[in-house]
C-alpha positions as MATLAB code, in Angstrom:
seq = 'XXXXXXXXXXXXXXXXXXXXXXXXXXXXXXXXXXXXXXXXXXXXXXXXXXXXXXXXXXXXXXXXXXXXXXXXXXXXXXXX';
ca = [
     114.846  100.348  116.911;
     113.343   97.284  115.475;
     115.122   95.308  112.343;
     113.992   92.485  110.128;
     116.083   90.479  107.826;
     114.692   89.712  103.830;
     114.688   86.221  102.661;
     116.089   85.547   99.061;
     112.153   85.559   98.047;
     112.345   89.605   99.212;
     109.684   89.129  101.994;
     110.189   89.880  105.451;
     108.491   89.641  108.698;
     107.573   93.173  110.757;
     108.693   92.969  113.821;
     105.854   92.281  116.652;
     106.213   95.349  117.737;
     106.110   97.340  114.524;
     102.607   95.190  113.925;
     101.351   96.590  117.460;
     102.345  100.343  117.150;
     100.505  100.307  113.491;
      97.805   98.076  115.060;
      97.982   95.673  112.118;
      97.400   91.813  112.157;
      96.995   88.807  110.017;
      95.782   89.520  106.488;
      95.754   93.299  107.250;
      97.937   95.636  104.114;
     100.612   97.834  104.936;
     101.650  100.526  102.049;
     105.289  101.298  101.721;
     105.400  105.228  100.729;
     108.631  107.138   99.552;
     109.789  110.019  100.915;
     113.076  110.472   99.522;
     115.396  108.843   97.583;
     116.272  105.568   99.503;
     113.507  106.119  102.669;
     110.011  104.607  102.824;
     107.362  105.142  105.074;
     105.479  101.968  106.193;
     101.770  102.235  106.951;
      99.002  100.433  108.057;
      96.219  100.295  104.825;
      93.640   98.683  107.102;
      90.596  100.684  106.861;
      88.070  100.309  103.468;
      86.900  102.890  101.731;
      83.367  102.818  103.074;
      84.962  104.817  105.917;
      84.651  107.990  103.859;
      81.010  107.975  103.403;
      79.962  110.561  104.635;
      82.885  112.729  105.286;
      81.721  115.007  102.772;
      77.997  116.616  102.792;
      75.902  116.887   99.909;
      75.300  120.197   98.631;
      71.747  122.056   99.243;
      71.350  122.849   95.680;
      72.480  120.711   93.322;
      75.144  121.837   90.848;
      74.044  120.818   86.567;
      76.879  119.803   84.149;
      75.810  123.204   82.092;
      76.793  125.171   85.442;
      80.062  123.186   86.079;
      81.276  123.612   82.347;
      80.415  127.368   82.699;
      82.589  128.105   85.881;
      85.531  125.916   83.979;
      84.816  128.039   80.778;
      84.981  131.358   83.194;
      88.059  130.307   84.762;
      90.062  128.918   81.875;
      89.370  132.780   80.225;
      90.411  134.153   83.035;
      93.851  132.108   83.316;
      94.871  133.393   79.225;
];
């Protein structure tokens, strides 16, 4: 198990093998996540966003504004 110690400025310094296992260096971000009450997650916020393109496809057809707002009209009957 790996500790670090905060200064009185709250920072502290991941251990060197923390930074290896999440594969972060210099200038990378790490998020801090909660779980619980009391327990955070630490991860590695490396990648950008540009990552994603392309995860989703494009649909064949595309769908209008008039058909969206009909399905949420059809569904929002449906849920009274």
């Amino acid at each position: 198990m790996s500790t670090a110690t905060m200064t009185s400025k709250g920072q502290i310094t991941i251990p060197a093998v923390v930074r290896a296992a999440l594969g972060v260096e210099s200038g990378d971000r790490v998020e801090f996540i909660q779980v619980e009450n009391g327990r955070f997650e630490l991860v590695a916020a490396t990648q950008s966003v540009t990552v994603l393109k392309g995860l989703v496809r494009k649909p064949a057809v595309p769908v209008t504004i008039e058909a969206m707002n009909q399905a949420i009209a059809a569904a929002g009957s449906k849920a009274k």
